[in-house]
MARVO-85731 format. One record per residue (C-alpha): y, z, x. Coordinates in Angstrom, 3 decimals. Layout:
BEGIN
<pt><Y>Y</Y><Z>Z</Z><X>X</X></pt>
...
***
This chain:
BEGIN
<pt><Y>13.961</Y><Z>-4.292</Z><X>5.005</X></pt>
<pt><Y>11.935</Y><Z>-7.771</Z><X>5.532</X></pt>
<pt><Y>8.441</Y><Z>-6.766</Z><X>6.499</X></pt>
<pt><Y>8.086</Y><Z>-3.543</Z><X>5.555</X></pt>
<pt><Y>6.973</Y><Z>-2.033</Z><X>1.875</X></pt>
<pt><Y>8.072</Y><Z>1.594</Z><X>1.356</X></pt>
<pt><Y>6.305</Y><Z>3.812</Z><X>-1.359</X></pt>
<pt><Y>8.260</Y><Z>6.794</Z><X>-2.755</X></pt>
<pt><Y>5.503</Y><Z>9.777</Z><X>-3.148</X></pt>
<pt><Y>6.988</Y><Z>13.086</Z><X>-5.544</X></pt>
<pt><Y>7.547</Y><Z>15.949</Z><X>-3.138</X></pt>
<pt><Y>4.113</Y><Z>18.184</Z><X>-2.534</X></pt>
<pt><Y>1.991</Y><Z>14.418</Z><X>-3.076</X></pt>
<pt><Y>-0.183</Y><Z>13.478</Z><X>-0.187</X></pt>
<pt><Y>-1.079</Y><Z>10.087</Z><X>0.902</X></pt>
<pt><Y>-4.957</Y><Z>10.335</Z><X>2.075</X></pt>
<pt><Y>-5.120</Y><Z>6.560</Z><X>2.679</X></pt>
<pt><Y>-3.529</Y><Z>3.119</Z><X>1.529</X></pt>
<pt><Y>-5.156</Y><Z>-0.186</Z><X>1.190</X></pt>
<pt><Y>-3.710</Y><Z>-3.676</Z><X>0.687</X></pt>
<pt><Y>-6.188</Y><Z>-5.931</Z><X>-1.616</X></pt>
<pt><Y>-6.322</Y><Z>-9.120</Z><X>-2.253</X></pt>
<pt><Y>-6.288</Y><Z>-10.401</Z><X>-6.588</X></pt>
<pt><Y>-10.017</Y><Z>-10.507</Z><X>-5.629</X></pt>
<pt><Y>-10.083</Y><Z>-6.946</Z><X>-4.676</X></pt>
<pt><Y>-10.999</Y><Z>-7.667</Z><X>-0.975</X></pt>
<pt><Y>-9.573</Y><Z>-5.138</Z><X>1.396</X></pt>
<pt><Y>-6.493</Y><Z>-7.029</Z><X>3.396</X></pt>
<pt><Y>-5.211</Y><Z>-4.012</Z><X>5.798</X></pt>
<pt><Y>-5.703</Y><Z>-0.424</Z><X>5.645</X></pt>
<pt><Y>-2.794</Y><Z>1.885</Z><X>6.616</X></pt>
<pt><Y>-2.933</Y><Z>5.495</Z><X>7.968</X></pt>
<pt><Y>-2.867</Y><Z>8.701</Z><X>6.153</X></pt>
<pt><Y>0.348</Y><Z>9.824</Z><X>5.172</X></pt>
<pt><Y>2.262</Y><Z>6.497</Z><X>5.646</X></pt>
<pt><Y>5.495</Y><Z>5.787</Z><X>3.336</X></pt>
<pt><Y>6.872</Y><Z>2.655</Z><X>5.116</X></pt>
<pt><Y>3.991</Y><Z>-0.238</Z><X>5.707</X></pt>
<pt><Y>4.372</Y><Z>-2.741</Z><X>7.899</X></pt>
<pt><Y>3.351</Y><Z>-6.097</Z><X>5.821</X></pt>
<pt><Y>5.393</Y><Z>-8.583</Z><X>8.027</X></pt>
<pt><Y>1.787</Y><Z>-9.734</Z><X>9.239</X></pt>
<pt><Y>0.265</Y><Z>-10.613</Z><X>5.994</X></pt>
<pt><Y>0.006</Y><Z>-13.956</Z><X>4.408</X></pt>
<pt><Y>3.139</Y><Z>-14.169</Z><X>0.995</X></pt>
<pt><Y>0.985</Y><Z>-13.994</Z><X>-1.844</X></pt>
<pt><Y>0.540</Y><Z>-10.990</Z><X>-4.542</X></pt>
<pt><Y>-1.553</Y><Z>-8.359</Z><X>-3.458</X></pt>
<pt><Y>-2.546</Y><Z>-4.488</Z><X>-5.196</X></pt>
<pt><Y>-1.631</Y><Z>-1.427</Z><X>-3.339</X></pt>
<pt><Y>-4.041</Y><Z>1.339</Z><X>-3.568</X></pt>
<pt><Y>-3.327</Y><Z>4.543</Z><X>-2.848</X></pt>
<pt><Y>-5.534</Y><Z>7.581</Z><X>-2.487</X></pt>
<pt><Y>-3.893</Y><Z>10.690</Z><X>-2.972</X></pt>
<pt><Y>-4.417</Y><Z>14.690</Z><X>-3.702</X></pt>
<pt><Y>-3.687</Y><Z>13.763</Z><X>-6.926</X></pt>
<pt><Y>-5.822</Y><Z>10.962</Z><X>-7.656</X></pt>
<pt><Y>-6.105</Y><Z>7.046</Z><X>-6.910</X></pt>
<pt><Y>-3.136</Y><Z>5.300</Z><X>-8.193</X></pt>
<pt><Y>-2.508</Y><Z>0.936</Z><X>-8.089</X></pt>
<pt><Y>0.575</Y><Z>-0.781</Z><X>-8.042</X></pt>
<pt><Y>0.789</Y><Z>-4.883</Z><X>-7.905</X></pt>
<pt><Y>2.997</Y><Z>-6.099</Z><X>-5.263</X></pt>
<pt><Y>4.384</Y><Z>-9.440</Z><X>-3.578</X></pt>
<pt><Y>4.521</Y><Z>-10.105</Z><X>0.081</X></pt>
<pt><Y>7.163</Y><Z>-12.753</Z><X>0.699</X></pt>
***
C-alpha cells in the first residue's frame, strides 16, 4: 500500500526500535517498538536507510520513499 513500508521480522525476532535516516545518517522519524507496517506517507521521496534494533542485533536495509 502507498504510504506505508512493511518489514517482515522471522517469528520469535523483536523489533526494540526503528529509525528512518537520511544518506547522511541524520535521524528522519523514529517508529515505536514492535512496529511491522510504518507509516512513511509523510516523508519527503528520496532514498533513505532503515535501521532496526532488534533482540538479535542492529540490522540496515536501504529503502526509497516515493
Amino acid at each position: 500500500m502507498k504510504g506505508l513500508l512493511r518489514i517482515e521480522v522471522p517469528e520469535g525476532l523483536v523489533i526494540k526500535d526503528t529509525e528512518l535516516l537520511n544518506l547522511e545518517g541524520r535521524q528522519v522519524k523514529r517508529f515505536k517498538k514492535g512496529l511491522t507496517v510504518l507509516k512513511v506517507s509523510d516523508i519527503p521521496a528520496s532514498p533513505y536507510v532503515l535501521r532496526i534494533n532488534t533482540s538479535e542485533g542492529v540490522f540496515t536495509e536501504k529503502v526509497v520513499v516515493e
